[in-house]
C-alpha positions as a Markdown table, in Angstrom:
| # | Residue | x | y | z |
|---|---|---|---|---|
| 1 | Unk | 5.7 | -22.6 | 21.7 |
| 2 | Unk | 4.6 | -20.5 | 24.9 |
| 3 | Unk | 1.3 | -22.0 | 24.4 |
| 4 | Unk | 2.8 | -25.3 | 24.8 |
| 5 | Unk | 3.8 | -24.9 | 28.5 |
| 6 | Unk | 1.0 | -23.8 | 29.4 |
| 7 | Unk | -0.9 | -26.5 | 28.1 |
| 8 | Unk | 1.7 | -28.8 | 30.3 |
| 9 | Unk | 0.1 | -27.0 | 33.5 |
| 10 | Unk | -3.4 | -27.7 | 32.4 |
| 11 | Unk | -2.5 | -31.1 | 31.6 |
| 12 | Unk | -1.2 | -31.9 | 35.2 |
| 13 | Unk | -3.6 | -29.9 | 36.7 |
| 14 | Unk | -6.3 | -31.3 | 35.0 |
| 15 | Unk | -5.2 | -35.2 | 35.6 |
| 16 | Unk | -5.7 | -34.0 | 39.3 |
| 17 | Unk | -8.7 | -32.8 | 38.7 |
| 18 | Unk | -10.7 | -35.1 | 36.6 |
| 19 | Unk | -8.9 | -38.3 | 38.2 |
| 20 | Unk | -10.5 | -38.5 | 41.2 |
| 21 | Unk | -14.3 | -39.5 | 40.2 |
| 22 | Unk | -12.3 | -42.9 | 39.1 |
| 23 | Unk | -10.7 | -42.9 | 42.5 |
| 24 | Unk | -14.0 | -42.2 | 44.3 |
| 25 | Unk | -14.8 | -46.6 | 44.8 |
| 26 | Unk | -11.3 | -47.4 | 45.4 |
| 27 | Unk | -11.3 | -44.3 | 47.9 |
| 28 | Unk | -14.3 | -45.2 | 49.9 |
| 29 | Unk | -13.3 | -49.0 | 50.3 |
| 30 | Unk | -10.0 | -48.4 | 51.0 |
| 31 | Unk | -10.9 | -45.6 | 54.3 |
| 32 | Unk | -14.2 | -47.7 | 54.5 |
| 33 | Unk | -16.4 | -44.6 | 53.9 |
| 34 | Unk | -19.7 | -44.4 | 51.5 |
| 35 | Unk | -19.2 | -43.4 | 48.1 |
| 36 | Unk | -21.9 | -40.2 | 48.9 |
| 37 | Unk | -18.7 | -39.2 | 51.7 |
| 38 | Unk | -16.0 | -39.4 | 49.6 |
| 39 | Unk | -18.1 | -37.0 | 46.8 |
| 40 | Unk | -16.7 | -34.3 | 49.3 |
| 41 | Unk | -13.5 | -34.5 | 47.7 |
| 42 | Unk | -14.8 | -33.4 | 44.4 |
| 43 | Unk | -17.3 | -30.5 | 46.3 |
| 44 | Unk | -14.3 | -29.3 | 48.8 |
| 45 | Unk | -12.0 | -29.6 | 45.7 |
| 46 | Unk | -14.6 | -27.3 | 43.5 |
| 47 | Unk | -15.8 | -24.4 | 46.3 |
| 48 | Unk | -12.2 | -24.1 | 47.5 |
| 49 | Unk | -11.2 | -22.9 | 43.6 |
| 50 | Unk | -14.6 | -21.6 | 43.2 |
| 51 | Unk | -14.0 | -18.9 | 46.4 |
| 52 | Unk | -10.3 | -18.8 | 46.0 |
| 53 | Unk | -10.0 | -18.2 | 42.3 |
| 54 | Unk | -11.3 | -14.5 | 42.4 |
| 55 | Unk | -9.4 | -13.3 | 45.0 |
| 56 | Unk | -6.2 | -14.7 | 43.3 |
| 57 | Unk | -7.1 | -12.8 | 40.2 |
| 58 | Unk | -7.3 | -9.8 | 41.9 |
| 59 | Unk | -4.2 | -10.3 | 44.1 |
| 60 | Unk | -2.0 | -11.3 | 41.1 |
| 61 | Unk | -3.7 | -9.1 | 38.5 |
| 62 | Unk | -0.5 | -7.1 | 38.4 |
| 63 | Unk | 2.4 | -9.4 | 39.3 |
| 64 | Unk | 4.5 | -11.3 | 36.8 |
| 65 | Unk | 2.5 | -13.8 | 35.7 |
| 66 | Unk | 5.3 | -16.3 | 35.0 |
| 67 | Unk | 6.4 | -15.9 | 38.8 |
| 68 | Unk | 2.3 | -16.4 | 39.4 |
| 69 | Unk | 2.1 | -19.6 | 37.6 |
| 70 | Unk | 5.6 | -21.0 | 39.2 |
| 71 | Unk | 4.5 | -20.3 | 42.7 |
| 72 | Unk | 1.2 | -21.9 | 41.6 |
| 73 | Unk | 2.5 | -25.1 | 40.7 |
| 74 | Unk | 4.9 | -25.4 | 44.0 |
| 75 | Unk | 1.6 | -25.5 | 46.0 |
| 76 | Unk | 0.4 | -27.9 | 43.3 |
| 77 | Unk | 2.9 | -30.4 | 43.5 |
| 78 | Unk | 3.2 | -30.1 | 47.1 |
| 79 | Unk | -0.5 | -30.7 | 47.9 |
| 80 | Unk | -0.5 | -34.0 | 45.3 |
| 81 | Unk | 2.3 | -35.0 | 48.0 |
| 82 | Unk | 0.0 | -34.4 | 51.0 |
| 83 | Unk | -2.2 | -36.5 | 49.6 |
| 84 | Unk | -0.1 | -39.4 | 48.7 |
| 85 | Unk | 0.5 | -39.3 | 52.3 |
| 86 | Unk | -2.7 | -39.1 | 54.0 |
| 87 | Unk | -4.7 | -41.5 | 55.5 |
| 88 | Unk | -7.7 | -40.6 | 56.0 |
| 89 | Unk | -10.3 | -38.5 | 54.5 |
| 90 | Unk | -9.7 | -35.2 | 56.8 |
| 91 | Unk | -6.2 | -35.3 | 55.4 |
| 92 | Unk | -7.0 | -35.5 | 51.7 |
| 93 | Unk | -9.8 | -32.5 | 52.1 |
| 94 | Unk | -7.0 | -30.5 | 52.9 |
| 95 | Unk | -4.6 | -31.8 | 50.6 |
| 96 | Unk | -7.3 | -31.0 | 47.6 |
| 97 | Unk | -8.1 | -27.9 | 48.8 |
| 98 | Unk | -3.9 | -26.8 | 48.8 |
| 99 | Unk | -4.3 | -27.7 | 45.3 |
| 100 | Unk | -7.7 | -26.3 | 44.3 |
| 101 | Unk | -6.1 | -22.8 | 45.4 |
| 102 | Unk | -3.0 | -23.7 | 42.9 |
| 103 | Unk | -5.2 | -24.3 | 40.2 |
| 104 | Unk | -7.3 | -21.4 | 41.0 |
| 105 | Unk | -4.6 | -19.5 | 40.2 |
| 106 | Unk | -3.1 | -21.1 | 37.4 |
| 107 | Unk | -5.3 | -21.9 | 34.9 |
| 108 | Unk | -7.2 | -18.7 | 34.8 |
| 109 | Unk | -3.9 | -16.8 | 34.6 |
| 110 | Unk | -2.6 | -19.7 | 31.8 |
| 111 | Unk | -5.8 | -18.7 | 29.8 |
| 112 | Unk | -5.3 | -15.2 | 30.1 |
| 113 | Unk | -1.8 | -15.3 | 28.8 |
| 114 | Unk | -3.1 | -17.2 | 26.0 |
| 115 | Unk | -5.2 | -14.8 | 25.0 |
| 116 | Unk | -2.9 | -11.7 | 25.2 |
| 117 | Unk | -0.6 | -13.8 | 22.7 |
| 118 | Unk | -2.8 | -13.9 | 20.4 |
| 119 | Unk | -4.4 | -12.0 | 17.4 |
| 120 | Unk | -8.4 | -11.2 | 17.9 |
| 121 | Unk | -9.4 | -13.4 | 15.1 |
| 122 | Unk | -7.2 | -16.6 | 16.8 |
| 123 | Unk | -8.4 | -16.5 | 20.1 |
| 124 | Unk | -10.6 | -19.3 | 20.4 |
| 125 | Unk | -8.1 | -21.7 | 18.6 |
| 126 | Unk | -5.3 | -19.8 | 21.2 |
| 127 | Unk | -7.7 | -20.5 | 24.5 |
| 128 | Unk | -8.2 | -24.5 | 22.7 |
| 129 | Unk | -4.1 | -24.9 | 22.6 |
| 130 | Unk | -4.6 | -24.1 | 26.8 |
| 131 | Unk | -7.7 | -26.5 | 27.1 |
| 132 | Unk | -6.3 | -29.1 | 25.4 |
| 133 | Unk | -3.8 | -29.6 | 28.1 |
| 134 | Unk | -7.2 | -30.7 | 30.6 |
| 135 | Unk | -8.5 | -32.5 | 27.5 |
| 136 | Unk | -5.4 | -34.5 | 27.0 |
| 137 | Unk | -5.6 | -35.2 | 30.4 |
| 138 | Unk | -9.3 | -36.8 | 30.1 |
| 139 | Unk | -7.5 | -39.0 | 27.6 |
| 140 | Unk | -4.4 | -40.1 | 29.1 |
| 141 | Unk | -3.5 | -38.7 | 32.4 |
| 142 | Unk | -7.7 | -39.8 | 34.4 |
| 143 | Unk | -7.3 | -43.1 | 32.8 |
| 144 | Unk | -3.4 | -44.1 | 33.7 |
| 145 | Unk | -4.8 | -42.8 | 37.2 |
| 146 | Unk | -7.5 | -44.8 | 37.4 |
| 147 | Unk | -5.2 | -47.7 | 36.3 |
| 148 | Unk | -2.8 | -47.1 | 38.8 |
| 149 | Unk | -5.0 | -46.3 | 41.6 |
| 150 | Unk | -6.7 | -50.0 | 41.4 |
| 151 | Unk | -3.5 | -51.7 | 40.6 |
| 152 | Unk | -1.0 | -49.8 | 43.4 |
| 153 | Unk | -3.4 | -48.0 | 45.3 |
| 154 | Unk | -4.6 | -44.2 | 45.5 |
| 155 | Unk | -1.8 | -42.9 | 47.1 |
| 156 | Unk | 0.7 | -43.9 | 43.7 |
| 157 | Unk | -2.1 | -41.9 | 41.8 |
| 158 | Unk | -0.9 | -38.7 | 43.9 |
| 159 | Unk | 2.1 | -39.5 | 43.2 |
| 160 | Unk | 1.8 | -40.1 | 40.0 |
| 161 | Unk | 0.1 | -36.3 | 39.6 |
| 162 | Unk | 2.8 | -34.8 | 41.5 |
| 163 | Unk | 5.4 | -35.9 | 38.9 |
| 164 | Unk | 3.4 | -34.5 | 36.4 |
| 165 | Unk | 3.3 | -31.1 | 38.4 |
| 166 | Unk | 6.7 | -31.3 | 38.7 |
| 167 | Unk | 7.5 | -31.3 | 34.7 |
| 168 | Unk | 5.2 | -29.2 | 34.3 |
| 169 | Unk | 6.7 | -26.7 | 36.4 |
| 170 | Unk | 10.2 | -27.6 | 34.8 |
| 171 | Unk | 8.7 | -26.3 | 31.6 |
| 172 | Unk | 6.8 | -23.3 | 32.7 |
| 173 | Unk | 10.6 | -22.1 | 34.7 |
| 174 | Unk | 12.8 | -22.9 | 31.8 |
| 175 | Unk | 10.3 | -22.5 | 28.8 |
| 176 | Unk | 7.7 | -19.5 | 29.6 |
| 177 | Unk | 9.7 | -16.0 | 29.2 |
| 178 | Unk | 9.1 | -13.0 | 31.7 |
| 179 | Unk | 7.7 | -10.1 | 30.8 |
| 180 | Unk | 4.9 | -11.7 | 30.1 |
| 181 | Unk | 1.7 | -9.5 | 29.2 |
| 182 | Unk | 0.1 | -7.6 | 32.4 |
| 183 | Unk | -3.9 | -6.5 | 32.7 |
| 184 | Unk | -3.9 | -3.0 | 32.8 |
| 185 | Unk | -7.1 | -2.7 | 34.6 |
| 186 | Unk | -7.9 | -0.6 | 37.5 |
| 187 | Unk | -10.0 | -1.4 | 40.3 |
| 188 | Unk | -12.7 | 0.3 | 39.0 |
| 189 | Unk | -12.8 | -1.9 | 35.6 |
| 190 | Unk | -12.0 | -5.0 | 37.5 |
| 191 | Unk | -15.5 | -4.3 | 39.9 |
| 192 | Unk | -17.2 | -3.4 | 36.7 |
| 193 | Unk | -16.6 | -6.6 | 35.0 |
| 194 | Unk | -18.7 | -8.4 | 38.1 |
| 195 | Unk | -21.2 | -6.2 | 37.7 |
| 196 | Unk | -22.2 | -6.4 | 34.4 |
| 197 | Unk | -25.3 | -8.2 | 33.4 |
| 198 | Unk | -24.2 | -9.4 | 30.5 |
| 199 | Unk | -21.1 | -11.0 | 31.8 |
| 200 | Unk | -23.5 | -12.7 | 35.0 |
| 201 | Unk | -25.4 | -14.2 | 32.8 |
| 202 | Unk | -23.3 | -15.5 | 31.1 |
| 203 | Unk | -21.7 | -16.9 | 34.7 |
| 204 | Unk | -24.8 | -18.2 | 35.1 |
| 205 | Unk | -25.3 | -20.6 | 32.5 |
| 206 | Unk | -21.5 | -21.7 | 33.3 |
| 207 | Unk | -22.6 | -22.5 | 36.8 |
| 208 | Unk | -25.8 | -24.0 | 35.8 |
| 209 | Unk | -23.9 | -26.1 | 33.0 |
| 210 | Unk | -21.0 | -27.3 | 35.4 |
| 211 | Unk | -23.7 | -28.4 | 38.2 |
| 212 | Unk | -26.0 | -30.4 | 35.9 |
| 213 | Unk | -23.0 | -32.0 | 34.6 |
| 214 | Unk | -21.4 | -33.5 | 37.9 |
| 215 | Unk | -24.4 | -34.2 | 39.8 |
| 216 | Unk | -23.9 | -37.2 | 37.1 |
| 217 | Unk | -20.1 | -37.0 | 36.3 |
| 218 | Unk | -18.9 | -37.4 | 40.0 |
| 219 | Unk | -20.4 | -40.4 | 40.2 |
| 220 | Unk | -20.0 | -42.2 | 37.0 |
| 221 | Unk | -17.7 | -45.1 | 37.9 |
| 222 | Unk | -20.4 | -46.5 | 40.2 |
| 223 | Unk | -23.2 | -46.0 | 37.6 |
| 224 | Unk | -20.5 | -47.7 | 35.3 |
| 225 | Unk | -20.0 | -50.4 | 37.7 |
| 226 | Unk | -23.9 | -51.0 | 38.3 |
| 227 | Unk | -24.2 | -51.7 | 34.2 |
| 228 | Unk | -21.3 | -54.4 | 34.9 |
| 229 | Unk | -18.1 | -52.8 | 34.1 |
| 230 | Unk | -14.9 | -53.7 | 35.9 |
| 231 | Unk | -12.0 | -51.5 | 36.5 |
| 232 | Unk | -10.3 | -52.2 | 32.9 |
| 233 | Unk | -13.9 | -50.9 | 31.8 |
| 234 | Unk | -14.4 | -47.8 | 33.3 |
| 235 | Unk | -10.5 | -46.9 | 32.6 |
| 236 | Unk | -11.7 | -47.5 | 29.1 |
| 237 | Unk | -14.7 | -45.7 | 29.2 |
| 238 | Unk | -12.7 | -42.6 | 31.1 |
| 239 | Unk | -10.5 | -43.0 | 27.5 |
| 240 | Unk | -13.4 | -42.9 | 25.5 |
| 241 | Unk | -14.9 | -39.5 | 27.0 |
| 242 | Unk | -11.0 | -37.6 | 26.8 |
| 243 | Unk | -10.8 | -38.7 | 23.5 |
| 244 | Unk | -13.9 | -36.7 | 22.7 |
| 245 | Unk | -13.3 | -33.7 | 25.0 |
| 246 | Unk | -10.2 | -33.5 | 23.0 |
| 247 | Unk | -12.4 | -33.1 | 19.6 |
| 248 | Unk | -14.6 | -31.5 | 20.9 |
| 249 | Unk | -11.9 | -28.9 | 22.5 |
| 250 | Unk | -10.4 | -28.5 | 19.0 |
| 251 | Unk | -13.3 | -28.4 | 16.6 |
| 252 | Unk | -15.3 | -25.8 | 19.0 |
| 253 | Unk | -12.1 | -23.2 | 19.1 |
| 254 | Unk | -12.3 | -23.0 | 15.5 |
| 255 | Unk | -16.1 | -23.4 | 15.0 |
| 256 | Unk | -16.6 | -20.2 | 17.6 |
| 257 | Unk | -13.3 | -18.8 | 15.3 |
| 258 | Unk | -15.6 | -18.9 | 12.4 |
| 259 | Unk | -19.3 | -18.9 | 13.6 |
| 260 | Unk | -19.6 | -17.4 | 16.7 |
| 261 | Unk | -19.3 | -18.5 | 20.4 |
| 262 | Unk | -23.4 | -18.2 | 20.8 |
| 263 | Unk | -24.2 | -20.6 | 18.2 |
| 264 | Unk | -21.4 | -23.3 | 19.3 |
| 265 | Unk | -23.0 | -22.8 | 22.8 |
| 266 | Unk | -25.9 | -23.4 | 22.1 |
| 267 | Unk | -25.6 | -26.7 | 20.1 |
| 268 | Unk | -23.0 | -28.1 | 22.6 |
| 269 | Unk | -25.7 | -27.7 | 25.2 |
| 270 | Unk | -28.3 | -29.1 | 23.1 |
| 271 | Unk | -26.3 | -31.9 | 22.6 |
| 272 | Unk | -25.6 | -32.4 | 26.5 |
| 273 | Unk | -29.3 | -32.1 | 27.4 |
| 274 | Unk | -29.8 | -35.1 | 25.3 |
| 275 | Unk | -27.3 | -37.1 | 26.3 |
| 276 | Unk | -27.6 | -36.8 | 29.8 |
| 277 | Unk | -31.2 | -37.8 | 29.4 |
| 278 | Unk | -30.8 | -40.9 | 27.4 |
| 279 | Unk | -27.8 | -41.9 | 30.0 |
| 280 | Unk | -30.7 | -42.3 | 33.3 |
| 281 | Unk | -33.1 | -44.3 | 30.2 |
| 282 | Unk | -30.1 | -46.6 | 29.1 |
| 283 | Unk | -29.5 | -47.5 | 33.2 |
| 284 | Unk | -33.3 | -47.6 | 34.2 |
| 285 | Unk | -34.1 | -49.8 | 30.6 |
| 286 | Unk | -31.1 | -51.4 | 28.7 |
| 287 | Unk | -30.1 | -54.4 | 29.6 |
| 288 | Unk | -26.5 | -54.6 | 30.4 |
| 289 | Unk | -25.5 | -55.9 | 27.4 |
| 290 | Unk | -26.5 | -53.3 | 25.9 |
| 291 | Unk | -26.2 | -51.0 | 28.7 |
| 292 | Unk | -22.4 | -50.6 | 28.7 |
| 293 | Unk | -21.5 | -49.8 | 25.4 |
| 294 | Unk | -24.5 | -47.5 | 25.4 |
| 295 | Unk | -23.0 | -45.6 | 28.7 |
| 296 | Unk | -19.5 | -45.6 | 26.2 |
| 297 | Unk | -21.0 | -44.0 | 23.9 |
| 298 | Unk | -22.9 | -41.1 | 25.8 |
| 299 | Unk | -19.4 | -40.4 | 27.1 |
| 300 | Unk | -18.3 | -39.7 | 24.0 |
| 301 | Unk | -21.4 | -37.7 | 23.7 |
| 302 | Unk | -20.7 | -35.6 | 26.7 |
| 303 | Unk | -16.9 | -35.4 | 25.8 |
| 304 | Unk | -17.7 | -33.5 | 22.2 |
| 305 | Unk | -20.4 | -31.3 | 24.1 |
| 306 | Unk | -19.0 | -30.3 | 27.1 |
| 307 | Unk | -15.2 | -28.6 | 25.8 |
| 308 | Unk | -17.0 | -27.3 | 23.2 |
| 309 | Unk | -19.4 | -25.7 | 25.3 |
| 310 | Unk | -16.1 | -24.5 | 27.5 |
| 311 | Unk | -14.1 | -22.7 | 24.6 |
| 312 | Unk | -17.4 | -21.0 | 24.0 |
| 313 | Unk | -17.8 | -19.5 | 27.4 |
| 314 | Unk | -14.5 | -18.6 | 27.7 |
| 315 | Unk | -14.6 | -16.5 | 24.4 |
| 316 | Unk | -17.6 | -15.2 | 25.4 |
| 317 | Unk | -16.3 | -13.7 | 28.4 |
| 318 | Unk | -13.4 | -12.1 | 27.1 |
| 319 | Unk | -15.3 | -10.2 | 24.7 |
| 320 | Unk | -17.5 | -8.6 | 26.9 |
| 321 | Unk | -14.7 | -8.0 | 29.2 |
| 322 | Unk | -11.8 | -6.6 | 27.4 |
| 323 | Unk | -10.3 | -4.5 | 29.7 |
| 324 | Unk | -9.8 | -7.4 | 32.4 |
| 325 | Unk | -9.6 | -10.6 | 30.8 |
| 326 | Unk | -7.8 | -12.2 | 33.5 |
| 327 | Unk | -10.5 | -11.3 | 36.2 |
| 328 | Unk | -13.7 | -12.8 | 34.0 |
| 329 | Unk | -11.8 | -15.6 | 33.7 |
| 330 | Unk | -11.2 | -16.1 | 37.5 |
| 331 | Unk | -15.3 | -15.5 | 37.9 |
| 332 | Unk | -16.1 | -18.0 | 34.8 |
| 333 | Unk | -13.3 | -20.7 | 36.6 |
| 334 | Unk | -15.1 | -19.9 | 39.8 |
| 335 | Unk | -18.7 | -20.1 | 38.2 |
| 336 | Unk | -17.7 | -23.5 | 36.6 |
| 337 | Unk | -16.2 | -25.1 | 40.2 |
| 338 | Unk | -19.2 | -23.7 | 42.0 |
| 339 | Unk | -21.1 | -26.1 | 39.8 |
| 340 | Unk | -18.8 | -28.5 | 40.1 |
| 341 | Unk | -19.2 | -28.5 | 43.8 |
| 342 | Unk | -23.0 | -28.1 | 43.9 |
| 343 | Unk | -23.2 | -31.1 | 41.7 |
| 344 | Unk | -21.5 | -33.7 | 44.0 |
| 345 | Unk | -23.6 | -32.5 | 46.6 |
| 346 | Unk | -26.5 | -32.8 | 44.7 |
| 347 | Unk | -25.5 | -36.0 | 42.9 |
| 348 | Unk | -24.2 | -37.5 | 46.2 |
| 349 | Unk | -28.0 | -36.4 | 47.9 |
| 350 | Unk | -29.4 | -38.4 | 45.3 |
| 351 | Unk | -27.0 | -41.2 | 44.9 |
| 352 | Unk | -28.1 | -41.8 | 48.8 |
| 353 | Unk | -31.7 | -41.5 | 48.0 |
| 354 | Unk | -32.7 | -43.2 | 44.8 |
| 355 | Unk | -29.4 | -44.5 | 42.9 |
| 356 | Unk | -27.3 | -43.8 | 39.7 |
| 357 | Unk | -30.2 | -44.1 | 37.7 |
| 358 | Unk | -31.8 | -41.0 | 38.1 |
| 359 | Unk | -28.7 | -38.8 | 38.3 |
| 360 | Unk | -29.2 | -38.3 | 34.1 |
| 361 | Unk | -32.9 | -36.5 | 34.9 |
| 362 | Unk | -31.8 | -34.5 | 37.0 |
| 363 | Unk | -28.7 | -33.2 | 34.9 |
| 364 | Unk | -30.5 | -33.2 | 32.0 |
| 365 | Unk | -33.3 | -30.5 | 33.0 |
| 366 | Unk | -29.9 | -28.5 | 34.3 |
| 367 | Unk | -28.7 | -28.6 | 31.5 |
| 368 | Unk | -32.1 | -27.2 | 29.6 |
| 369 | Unk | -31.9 | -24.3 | 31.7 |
| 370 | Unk | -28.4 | -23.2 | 30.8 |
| 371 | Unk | -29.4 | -23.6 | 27.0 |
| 372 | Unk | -32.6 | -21.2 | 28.7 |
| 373 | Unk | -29.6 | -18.5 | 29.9 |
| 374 | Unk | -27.5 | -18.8 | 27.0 |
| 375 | Unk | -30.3 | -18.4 | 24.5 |
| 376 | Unk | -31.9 | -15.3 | 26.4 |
| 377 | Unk | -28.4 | -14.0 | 26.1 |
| 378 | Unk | -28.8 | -13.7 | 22.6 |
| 379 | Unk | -31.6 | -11.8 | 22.5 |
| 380 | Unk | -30.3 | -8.7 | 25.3 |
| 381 | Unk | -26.3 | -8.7 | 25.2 |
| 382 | Unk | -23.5 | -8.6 | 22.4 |
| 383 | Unk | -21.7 | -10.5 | 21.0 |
């Protein structure tokens, strides 16, 4: 039942995260900015938990991690307000960077718990119970948002997330037990783990995968828009890709349970590279008839690939560092939002220069070169 909690936090925390490339058109006409300016909110968002994250780990390496993950989603829930609040765009970088630090700290602290609850052999099914909090989240809590936010505004979609926060924290105070598992590891172990080559590698293809995928992600509703959805559409669409992330979550815990995370990584990526490609030929050649249920279906694509590809990396990590889970964790969490952030900056660049159409390229190749890392992984580290 522990698990259950924490998969409450990741669900809230994940709603926040995801929601916002539904918001970004709604956003941008609302504070009458360009789409390209209000991609900050998805970079700031993504270098603030990218930075932040480590530290945290290190910080709270040692302290309760119930208390951790309480004070975690105060910031949370309070940042969701700030937002609901602002208006303008300074006020809402701020307000997502309050809760970029709260997630920093939660989610790699949720996952490590996980995995100290759990038997060797069940981890990856343990660390999918976590994940499928942000995958439910893709499937209900990004397209409610998205719904609300063009029928109420964006503010009731902050407030909306900060209810969330707020029940999730009810469960994590009345429902998580102290005395929760601690990491051990000394300062020594926890430089050790950044140092490894294996483990940066690793990191590597994380970041690479994570950039490649939101230099399109970010900015999907308007490529979802140019192929003639409305609102209703791209809610739907949003449904569509949480639906997948959500098997895709499931069926890659236990496929790295009983083949291996390697091989699930590597497939997962294959199956990105693909479907990132085929998403800028669909815009550039499909008419839009045929256009938008093609762009559905590469969602669904990207949904199955992409949480399996996840669950991989973060089983991957904690086998090569046993000693501090908690810490690789942090560093994958701050890999993946350092792609994150470098792909709305790169997508947004592009966006500017030549359109939604040749975001999919561009990701695509990305995402070659991760399957590059995590292949060449195989060869020169275990396991």
């Amino acid at each position: 039942m522990n698990l259950y909690w924490l998969a409450l936090t990741a669900f809230a925390i994940g709603t926040e995260a995801f929601v916002i490339t539904g918001l970004l058109p709604i956003i941008a006409a609302d504070i009458d900015i360009s789409i390209a300016d209000t991609g900050l909110l998805v970079t700031v968002y993504a270098l603030t938990y990218a930075v932040g994250s480590p530290i945290l780990a290190v910080v709270f390496n040692n302290i309760d991690r119930k208390r951790a993950m309480v004070l975690a989603l105060v910031f949370f829930v309070a940042g969701n307000l700030a937002a609901a609040a602002a208006n303008g765009l300074a006020m809402l970088l701020v307000a997502r960077m309050v809760m970029a630090v709260a997630a920093g700290l939660a989610i790699p602290t949720a996952n490590a718990v996980a995995i100290a609850l759990a038997p060797p052999e069940k981890r990856g099914r343990a660390i999918a119970v976590v994940s499928s909090g942000m995958t439910v989240s893709t499937v209900l809590g990004v397209p409610l948002g998205t719904m609300v936010g063009d029928s109420f505004g964006w503010h009731a979609t902050f407030l909306l997330v900060a209810l969330l926060g707020v029940m999730a924290l009810a469960g994590l105070v009345f429902g998580l037990p102290r005395g929760l598992p601690r990491s051990a590891a000394t300062l020594a172990q926890r430089l050790a783990v950044a140092r490894n080559g294996a483990v940066l590698r690793t990191l590597a293809a994380t970041t690479v995968w994570a950039a490649s995928i939101f230099t399109v992600f970010t900015y999907i509703a308007v490529a979802l828009h140019d192929v003639g959805m409305a609102a209703s559409g791209v809610s739907f669409a949003l449904l569509v890709f949480g639906i997948a992330a959500a098997i895709g979550n499931t069926a890659g815990g236990r496929l790295v349970d009983r083949f291996g995370s390697r091989p699930v990584a590597g497939i997962a990526l294959a199956l990105l590279t693909v479907a990132l490609a085929a998403e800028s030929f669909t815009l550039k050649m499909a008419p839009p008839e045929i256009a938008a249920p093609a762009m559905v279906l590469l969602l669904f694509l990207w949904g199955l690939g992409g949480w399996a590809f996840y669950v991989a990396q973060v089983v991957t990590l904690v086998r090569l560092s046993p000693e501090a889970p908690m810490i690789a964790l942090s560093l994958n969490a701050s890999a993946m939002y350092l792609g994150i952030g470098l792909g709305g900056m790169i997508g947004g660049t592009l966006l500017a220069a030549l359109g939604t159409t040749d975001l999919g390229w561009v990701g695509a190749c990305g995402l070659a070169l991760a399957l590059a890392l995590t292949l060449w992984r195989k060869t020169v580290a275990t396991p």
